[in-house]
Kinemage of the C-alpha trace (Angstrom):
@kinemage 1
@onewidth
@group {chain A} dominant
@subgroup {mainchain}
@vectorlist {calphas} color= white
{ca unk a 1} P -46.658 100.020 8.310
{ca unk a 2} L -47.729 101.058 12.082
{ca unk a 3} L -45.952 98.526 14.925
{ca unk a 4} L -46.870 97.746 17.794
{ca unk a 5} L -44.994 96.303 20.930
{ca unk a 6} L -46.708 94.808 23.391
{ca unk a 7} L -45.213 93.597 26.856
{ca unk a 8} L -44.808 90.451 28.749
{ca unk a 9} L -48.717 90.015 30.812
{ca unk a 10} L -49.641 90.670 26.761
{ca unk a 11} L -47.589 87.276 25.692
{ca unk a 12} L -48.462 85.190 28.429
{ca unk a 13} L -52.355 85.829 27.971
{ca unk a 14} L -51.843 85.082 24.403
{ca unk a 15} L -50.223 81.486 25.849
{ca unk a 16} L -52.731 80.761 27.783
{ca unk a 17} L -55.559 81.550 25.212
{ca unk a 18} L -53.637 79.160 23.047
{ca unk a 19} L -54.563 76.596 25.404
{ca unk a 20} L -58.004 77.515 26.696
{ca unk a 21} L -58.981 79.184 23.622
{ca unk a 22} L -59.088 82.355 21.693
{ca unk a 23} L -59.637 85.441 24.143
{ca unk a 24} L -59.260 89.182 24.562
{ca unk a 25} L -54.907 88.778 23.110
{ca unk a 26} L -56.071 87.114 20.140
{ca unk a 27} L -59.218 89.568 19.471
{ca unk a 28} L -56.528 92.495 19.590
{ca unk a 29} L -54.128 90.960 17.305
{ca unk a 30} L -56.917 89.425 14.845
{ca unk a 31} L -58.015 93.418 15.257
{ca unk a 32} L -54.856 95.088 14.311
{ca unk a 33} L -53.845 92.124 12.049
{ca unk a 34} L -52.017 94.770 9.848
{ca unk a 35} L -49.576 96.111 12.561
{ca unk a 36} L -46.268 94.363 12.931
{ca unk a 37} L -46.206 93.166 16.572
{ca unk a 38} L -42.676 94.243 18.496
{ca unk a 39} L -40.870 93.132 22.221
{ca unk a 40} L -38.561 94.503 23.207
{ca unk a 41} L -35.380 92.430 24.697
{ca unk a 42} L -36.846 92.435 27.838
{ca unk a 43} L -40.242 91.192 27.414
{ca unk a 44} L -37.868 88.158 25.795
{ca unk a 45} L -36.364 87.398 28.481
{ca unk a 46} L -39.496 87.959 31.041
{ca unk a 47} L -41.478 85.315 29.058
{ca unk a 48} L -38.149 83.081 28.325
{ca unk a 49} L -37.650 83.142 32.052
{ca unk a 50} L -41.088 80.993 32.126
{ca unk a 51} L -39.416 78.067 29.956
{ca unk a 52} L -36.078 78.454 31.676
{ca unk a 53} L -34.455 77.901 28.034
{ca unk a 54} L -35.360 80.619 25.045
{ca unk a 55} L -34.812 77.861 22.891
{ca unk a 56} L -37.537 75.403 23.969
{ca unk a 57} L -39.890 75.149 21.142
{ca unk a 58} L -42.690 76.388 22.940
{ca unk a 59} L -41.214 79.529 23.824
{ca unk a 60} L -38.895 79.924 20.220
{ca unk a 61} L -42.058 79.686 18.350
{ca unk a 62} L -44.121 82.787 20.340
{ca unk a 63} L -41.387 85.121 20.337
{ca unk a 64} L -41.244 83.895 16.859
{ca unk a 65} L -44.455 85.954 16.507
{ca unk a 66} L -42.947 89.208 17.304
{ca unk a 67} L -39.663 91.509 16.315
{ca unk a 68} L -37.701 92.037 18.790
{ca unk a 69} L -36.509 95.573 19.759
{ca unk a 70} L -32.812 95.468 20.436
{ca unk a 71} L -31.033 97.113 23.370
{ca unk a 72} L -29.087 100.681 21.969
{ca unk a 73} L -28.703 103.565 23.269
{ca unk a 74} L -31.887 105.314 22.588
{ca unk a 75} L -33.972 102.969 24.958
{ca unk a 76} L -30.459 103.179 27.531
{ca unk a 77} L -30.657 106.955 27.230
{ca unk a 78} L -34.742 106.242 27.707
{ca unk a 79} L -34.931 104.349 30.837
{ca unk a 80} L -32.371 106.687 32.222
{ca unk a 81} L -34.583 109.284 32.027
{ca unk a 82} L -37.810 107.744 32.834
{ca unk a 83} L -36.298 106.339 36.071
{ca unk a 84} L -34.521 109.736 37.528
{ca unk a 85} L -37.888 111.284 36.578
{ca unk a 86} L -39.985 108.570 38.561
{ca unk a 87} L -37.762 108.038 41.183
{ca unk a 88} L -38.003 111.980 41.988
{ca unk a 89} L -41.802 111.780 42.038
{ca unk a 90} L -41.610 108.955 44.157
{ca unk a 91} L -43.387 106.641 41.307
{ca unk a 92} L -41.028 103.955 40.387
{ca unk a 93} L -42.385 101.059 38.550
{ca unk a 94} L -40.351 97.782 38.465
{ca unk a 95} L -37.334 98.001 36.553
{ca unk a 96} L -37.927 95.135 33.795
{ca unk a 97} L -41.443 97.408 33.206
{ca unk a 98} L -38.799 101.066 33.233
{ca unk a 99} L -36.934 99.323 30.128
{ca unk a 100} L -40.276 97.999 28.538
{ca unk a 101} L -41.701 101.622 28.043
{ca unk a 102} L -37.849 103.044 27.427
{ca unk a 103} L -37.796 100.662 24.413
{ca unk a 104} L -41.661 102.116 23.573
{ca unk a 105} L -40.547 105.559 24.235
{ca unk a 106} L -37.113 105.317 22.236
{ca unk a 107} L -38.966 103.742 19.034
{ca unk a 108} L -41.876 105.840 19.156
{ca unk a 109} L -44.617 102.947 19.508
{ca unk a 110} L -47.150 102.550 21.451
{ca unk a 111} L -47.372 100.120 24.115
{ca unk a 112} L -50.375 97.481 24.451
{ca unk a 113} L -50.734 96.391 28.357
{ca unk a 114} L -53.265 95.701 30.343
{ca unk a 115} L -51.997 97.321 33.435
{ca unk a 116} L -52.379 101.123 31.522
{ca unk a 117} L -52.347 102.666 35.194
{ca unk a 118} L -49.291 100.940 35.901
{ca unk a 119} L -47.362 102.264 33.041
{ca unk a 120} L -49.334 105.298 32.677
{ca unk a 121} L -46.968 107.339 35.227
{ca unk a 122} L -44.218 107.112 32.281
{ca unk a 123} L -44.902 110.723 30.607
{ca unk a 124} L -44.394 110.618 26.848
{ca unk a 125} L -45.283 106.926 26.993
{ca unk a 126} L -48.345 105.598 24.643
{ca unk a 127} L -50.882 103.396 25.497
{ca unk a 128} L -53.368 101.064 24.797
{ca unk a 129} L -55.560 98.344 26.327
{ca unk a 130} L -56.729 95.597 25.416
């Protein structure tokens, strides 16, 4: 089964269409309603941060939606090399948004984002809009 992870502007527009109504987040989901939707750790604890507890109900039950990609050494080993690279080229991104596309890069999935020219300087890194 193809996954997906998607990162933290991704979550909170899917929030906020839960309140206003259906938009773009849930047209992409209700599009690709047969991928299993990933975070990694990070993304977590972004959108947690928003709650100030990850355990207020609100917040348990989105992340609820989604499997969360665990921290290992693959996406360490990632985001080491993503951010030497960058950091050469004079390109850094933030570093919460360097361990998003290490944890894409490490599990091979691609990332869904609506800043694609943002994340787009990570080479090896796949994207897609929504």
């Amino acid at each position: 089964m193809r996954r997906l992870v998607f990162d933290t502007c991704f979550l909170i527009d899917l929030e906020r269409e839960m309140k206003r109504g259906a938009g773009k987040a849930h047209a992409f989901l209700r599009e690709n309603q047969e991928a299993v939707a990933c975070i990694p750790w990070t993304v977590a604890g972004e959108f947690a941060e928003g709650f100030s507890d990850i355990r207020e109900p609100a917040c348990a039950a989105m992340l609820g939606r989604f499997e969360i990609l665990p921290m290992d050494e693959a996406t360490a080993g990632q985001y080491a090399r993503i951010t030497a690279k960058l950091r050469r080229e004079k390109q850094l991104i933030g570093t919460n948004d360097l361990w998003i596309a290490a944890a894409a890069v490490a599990h091979g999935l691609e990332l869904v984002t609506t800043n694609t020219a943002h994340f787009g300087r990570v080479a090896g890194l796949s994207l897609r809009g929504y």
